[in-house]
C-alpha positions in Angstrom: 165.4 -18.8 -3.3 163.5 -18.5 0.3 161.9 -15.2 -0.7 160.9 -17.0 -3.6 159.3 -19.7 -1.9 157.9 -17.6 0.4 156.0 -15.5 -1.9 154.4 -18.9 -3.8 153.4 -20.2 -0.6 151.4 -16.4 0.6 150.0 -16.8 -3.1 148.9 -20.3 -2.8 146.9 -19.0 1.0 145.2 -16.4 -0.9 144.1 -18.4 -3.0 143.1 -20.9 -0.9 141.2 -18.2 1.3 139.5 -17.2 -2.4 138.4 -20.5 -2.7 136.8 -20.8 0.9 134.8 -17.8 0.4 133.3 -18.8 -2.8 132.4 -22.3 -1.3 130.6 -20.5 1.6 128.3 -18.3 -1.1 127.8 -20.9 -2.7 126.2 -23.0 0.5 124.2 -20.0 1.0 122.5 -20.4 -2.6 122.0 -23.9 -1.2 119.8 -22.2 1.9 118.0 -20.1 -0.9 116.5 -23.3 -2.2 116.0 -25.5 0.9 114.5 -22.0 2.6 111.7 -21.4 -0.7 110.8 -24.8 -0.1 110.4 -24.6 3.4 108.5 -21.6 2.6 106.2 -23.5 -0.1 105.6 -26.3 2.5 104.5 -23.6 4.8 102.3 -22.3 2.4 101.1 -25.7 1.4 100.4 -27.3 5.0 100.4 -25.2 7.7 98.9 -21.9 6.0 101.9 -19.5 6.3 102.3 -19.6 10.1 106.1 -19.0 9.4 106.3 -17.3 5.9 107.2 -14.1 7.5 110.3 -15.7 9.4 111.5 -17.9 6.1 111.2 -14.5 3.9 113.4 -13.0 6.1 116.0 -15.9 6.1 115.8 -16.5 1.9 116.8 -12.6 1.7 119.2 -13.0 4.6 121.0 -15.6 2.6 120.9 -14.4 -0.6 122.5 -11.2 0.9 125.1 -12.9 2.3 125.6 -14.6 -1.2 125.8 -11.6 -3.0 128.6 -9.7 -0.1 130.4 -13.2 -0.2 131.1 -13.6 -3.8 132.0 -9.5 -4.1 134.5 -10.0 -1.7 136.0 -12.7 -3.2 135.8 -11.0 -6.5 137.1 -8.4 -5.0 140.0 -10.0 -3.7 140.8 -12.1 -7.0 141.2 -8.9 -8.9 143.4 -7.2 -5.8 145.6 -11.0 -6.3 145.8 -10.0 -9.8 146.6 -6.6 -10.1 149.0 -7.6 -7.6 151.1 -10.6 -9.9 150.5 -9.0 -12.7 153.2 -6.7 -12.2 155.8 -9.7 -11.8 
């Protein structure tokens, strides 16, 4: 019955560690927004003085995004492959 328990309570951390990387990609689709409108703001008021650096952070975080949620697709599918065989 201890193994048992045991092996619930590693799957429940996986998935909890699932979970917290797909929270974190999705805060940095949050920065995508809040960046492009920094970036129209800049455009807007201050005539692009900092387009170049808020370009370079919307494709920072969308990067980020996109590595994020393939890991934790990534690591679904390994969780599956792996319980499936139970």
């Amino acid at each position: 019955m201890g193994e048992r328990e045991n092996k619930i309570d590693r799957d429940f951390e996986k998935m909890n560690t699932i979970s917290r990387i797909e929270g974190k990609s999705d805060k940095f689709i949050y920065a995508i927004i809040g960046f492009s409108l920094l970036l129209l703001y800049d455009l807007v008021v201050n005539d692009a003085k900092f387009s170049v650096v808020i370009i370079v952070l919307i494709v920072f975080s969308f990067y980020m995004s996109r590595k994020l949620k393939k890991d934790a697709t990534a690591m679904k599918q390994t969780f599956y492959s792996e319980n499936s065989d139970n």
